[in-house]
C-alpha positions in Angstrom: 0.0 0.0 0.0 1.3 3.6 -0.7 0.5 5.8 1.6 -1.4 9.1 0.8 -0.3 12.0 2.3 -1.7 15.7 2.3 -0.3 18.6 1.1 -0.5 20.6 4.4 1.4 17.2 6.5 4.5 17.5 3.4 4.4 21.1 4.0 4.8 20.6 7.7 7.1 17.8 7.2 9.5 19.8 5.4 9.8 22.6 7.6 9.9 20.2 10.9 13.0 17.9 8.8 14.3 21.3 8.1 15.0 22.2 11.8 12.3 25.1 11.8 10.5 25.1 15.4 13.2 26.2 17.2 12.8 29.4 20.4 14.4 32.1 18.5 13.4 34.1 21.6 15.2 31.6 24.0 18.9 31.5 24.9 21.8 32.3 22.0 22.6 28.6 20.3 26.3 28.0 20.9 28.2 26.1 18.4 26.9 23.0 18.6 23.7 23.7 18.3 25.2 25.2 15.0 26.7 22.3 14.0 24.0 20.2 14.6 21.9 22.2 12.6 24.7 22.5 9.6 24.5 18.6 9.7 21.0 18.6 9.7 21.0 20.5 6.7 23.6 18.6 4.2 25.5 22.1 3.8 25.3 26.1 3.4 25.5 27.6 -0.1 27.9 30.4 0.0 27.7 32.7 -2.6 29.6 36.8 -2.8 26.5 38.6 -2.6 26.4 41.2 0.5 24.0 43.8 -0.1 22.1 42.3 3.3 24.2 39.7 4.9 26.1 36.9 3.6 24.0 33.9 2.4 25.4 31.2 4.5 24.9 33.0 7.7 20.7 33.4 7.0 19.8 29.7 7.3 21.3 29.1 10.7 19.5 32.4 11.8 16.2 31.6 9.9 15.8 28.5 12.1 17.1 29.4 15.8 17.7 33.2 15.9 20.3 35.6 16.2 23.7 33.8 16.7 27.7 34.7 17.3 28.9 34.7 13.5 32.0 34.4 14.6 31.4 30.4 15.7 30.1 29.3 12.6 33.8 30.9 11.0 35.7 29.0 13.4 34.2 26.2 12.1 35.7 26.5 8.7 39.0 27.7 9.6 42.2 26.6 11.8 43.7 23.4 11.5 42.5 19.6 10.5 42.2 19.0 14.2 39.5 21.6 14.5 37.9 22.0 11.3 34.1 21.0 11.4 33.4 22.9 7.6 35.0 22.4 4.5 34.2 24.0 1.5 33.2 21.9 -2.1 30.6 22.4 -4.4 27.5 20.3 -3.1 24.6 21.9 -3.9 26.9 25.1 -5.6 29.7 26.7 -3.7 29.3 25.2 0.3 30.2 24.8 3.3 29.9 20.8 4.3 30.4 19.3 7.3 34.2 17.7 7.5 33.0 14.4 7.8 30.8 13.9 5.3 34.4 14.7 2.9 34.6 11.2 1.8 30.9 11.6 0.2 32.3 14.0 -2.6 35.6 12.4 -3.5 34.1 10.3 -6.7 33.2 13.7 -7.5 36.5 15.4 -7.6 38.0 12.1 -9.1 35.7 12.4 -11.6 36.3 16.2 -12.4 40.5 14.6 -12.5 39.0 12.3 -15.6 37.9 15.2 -17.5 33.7 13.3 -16.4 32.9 16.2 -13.6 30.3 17.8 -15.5 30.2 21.5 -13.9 32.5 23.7 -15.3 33.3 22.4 -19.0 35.3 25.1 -19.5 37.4 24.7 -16.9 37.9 21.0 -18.4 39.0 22.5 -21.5 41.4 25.0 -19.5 43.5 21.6 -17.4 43.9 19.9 -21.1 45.1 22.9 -22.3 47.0 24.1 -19.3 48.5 21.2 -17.8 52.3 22.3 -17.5 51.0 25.6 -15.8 48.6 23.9 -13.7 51.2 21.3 -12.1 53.3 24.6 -11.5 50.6 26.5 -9.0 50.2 22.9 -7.6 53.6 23.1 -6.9 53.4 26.0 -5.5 50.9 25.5 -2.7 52.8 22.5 -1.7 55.7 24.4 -1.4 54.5 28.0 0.3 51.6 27.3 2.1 47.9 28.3 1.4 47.9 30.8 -1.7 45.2 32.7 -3.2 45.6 34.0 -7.2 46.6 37.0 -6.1 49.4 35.8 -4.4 51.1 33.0 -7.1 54.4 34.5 -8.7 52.9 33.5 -12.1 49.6 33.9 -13.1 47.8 35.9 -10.9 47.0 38.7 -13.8 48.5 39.7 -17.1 48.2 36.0 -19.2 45.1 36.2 -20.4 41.4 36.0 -19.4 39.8 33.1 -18.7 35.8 33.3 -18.0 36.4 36.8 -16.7 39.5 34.8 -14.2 43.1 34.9 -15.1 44.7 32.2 -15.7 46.0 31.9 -12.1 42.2 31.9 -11.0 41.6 29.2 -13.5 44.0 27.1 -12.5 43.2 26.9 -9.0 39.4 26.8 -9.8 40.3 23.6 -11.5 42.3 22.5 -9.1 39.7 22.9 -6.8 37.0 21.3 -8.4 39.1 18.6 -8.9 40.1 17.9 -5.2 43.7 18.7 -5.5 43.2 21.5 -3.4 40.2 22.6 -0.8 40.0 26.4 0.7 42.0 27.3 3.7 40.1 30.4 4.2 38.5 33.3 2.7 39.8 36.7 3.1 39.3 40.8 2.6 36.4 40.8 -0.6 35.2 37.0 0.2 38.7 35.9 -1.6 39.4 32.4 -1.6 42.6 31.2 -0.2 43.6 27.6 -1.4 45.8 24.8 0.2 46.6 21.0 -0.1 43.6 19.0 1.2 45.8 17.2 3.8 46.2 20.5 5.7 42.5 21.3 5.2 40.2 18.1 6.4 43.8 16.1 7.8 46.0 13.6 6.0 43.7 10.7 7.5 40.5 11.7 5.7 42.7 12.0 2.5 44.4 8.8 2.5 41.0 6.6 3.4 39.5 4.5 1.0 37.5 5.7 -1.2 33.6 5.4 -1.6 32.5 3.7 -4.9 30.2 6.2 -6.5 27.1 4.3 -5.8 27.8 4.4 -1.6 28.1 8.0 -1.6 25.7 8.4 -4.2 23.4 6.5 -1.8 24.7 8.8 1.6 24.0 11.9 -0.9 20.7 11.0 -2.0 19.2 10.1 1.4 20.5 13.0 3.0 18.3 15.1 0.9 15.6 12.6 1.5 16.1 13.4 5.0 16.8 16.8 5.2 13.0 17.6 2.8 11.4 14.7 4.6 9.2 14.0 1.8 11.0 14.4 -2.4 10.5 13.7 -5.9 13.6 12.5 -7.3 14.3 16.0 -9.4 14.5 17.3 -5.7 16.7 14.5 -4.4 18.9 15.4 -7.8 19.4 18.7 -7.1 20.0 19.1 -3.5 23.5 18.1 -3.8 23.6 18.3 -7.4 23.9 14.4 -8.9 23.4 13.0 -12.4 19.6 12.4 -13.2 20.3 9.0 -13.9 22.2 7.7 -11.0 19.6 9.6 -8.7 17.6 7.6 -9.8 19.2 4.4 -9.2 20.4 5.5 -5.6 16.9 5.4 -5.4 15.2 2.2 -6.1 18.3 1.1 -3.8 17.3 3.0 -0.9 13.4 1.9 -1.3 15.3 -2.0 -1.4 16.9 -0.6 1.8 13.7 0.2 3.5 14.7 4.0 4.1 12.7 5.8 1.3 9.1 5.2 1.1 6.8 5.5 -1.8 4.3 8.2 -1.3 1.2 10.0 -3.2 1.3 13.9 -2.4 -2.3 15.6 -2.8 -2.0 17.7 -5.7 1.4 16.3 -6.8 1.1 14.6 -10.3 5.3 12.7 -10.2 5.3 10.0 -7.7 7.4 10.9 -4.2 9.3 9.3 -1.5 9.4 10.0 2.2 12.3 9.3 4.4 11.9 6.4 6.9 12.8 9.2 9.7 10.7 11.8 8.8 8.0 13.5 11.1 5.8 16.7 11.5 6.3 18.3 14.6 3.4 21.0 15.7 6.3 23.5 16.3 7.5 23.6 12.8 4.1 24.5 11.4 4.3 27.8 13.2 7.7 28.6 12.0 7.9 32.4 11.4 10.9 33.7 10.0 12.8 36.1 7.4 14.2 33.4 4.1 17.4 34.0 2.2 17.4 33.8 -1.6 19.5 30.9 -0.9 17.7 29.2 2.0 17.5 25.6 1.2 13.9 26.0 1.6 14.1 28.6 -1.6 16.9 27.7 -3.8 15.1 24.7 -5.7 12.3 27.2 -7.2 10.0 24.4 -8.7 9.8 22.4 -5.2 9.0 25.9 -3.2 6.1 26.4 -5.7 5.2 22.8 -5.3 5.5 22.7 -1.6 4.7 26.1 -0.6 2.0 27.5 -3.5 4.9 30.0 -3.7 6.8 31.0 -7.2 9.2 32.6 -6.5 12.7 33.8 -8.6 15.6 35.9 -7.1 15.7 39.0 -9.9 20.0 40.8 -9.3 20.8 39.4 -12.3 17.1 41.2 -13.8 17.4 45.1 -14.8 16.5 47.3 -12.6 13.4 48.2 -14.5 12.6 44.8 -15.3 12.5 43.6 -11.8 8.9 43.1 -10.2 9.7 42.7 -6.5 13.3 44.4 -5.6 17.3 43.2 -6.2 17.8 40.8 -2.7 14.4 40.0 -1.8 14.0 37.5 0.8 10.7 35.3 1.2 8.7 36.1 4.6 7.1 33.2 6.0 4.5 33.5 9.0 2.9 30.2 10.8 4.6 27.8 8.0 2.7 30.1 5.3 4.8 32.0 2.9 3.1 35.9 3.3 5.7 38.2 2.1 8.5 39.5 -0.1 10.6 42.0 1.2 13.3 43.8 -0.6 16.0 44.4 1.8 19.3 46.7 2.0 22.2 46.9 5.1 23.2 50.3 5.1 26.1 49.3 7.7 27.3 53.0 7.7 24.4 54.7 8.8 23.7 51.6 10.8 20.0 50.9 9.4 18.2 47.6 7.9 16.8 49.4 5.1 13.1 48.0 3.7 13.3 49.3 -0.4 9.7 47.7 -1.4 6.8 44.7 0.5 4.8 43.0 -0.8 2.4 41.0 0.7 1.0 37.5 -1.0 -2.4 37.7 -1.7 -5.2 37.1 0.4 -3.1 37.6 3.6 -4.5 40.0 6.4 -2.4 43.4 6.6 -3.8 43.7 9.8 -1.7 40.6 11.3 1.1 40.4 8.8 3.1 44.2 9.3 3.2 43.5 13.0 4.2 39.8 12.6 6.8 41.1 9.9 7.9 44.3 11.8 9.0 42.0 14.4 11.3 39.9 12.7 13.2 42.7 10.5 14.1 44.2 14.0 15.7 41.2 15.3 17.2 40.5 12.2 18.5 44.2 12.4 19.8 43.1 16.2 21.4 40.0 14.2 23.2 42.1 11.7 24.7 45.0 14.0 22.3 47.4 12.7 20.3 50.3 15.0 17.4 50.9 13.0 14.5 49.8 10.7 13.7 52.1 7.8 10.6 51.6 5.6 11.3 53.5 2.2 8.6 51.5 -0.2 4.9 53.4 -0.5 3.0 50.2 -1.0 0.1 48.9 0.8 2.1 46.7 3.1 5.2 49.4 3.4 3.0 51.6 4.6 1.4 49.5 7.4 4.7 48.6 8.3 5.8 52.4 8.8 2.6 52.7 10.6 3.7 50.1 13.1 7.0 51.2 13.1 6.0 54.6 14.5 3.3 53.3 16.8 -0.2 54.5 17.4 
């Protein structure tokens, strides 16, 4: 028999899998609590954005409130012995728990066999580079973590190279490929690269490796578990697998006993719900302020599906083409998603800046600017910042100046 489940339970199961429930008003989560969460999750997509905060510091915040920043960077820098984050491409650019390293090597071997499948240009760049690319290897080996800016060759003046000189290129490859991993980011978000035995520590390096299909498996019911209930396109993508191989992972898994065929009301592709997965009646009244790259938002076809909520993140629009704002983040209230709010740090003047609302339709003003008022001054109190300040002239702008000013 395969069981039937409702829309509103997946809903619900998905934020509960997703760590949402949590007492953002309770005590500040120290860094296990972080980690936990981090592990929960599979990973944190980084990406160089910074007009409101830097992406991989939302999702932690989303889920248990304001935090110390500076614990989830110690866990991504320092030596092997207290590294908890490394940074690969998982679902893009991301920081993944150390121990879960072993899970992405068939990946990196595979980007070594000219078979990796994400940058073909920077395939094209190691067959036609390899002399210069053994060279920065070399380099790093012998002086230590290096970013492009600091290699004596390289680092500008031999060409471009997808906007990258060939320096950048080289390193890029070499970190898709495994043959380095990042040490560190400094100053602009710049990467700073090393040999992966000073990174996640000689011993994770020189284990065995995985076949494919065992981390293939690991990968594909991680996702599982971390969305509770998945189509295999979501499964794919979380982590970012072949279509085909997702696919087989699986029928292995359903063998296994830890996926479980489901029907989803309203979903017309058959689904799968982790063995572990549960709704929890804290979850369902999650309220909370979404990154663009929430792992709740960043597969846009399973927030529609899951959430009635279509949703696309428009810097890369022109300005005049945009319909909601540059960095708008998702508001959900009670599990529901209520909101868009375009968003701006002004860090001098020390204000969270709102540029435009916009409410969903059909959702109350009356309840909504309080609810939303709320949570853009804690995230202000998150981000260092002293002030909220409404600047839209919409509907829902203007209740929120209203509340912000009081009666």
């Amino acid at each position: 028999m395969i069981r039937h489940l409702s829309a509103s339970t997946v809903r619900h199961m998905t934020l509960a899998m997703q760590g949402f429930g949590a007492d953002r008003d309770g005590p500040e989560p120290g860094s296990q609590a972080l980690l936990n969460l981090v592990r929960r999750l599979g990973l944190l997509q980084i990406d160089s954005v910074n007009v409101l905060c830097r992406a991989h510091y939302m999702p932690l915040y989303s889920r248990l409130g304001p935090y110390d920043r500076t614990r989830l960077e110690r866990f991504n820098q320092g030596p092997p012995s207290r590294r908890r984050l490394f940074e690969y491409w998982g679902h893009e650019a991301s920081l993944i728990p150390v121990e879960d390293y072993p899970l992405y090597r068939f990946r990196m071997q595979r980007a070594r066999e000219g078979g990796g499948g994400l940058y073909k240009r920077l395939e094209r760049f190691s067959r036609d580079n390899p002399v210069f690319i053994a060279r920065v290897l070399d380099e790093i080996r012998d002086c230590g973590a290096l970013a492009a800016s600091d290699l004596s060759e390289g680092g500008r003046g031999q060409g471009r190279w997808w906007g990258w000189s060939h320096g950048k290129s080289a390193l890029e490859y070499l970190f898709w490929s495994g043959q380095v991993l990042v040490a560190h980011r400094r100053g602009s978000f710049e990467r700073v690269y090393d040999l992966p035995e000073r990174v996640v520590g000689r011993e994770a390096v020189e284990a065995p490796m995985l076949s494919p299909e065992a981390a293939q498996r690991s990968l594909v019911a991680r996702a599982a578990c971390a969305m509770g209930v998945a189509i295999a396109r979501d499964m794919q993508r979380y982590f970012r697998l072949d279509v085909r191989e997702t696919r087989a992972r699986i029928d292995e898994l359903v063998d296994a006993g830890e996926l479980l065929p489901v029907e989803v009301e309203g979903w017309s592709v058959p689904a799968w719900q982790h063995v572990s997965a549960r709704r929890r009646r804290r979850s369902s009244e999650a309220t909370a302020l979404l990154s663009p790259f929430d792992p709740l938002m960043w597969d846009r076809e399973r927030a529609a599906r899951v959430f009635g909520f279509h949703y696309r993140i428009e810097i890369y629009t022109p300005s005049h083409l945009r319909q909601y704002g540059y960095y708008v983040l998702p508001f959900m209230m009670a599990g529901q998603m209520v909101a868009r709010v375009d968003l701006k740090a002004e860090r001098a003047a020390g204000v969270l800046q709102v540029m435009a609302a916009h409410p969903e339709s059909g959702v109350p003003m009356a309840a909504l600017a309080p609810a939303l008022l709320k949570e853009l001054e804690r995230l202000a109190r998150f981000l260092g910042l002293a002030r909220v300040q409404v600047t839209g002239n919409g509907h829902l702008d203007q209740a929120l100046a209203g509340a912000l000013t009081g009666p």
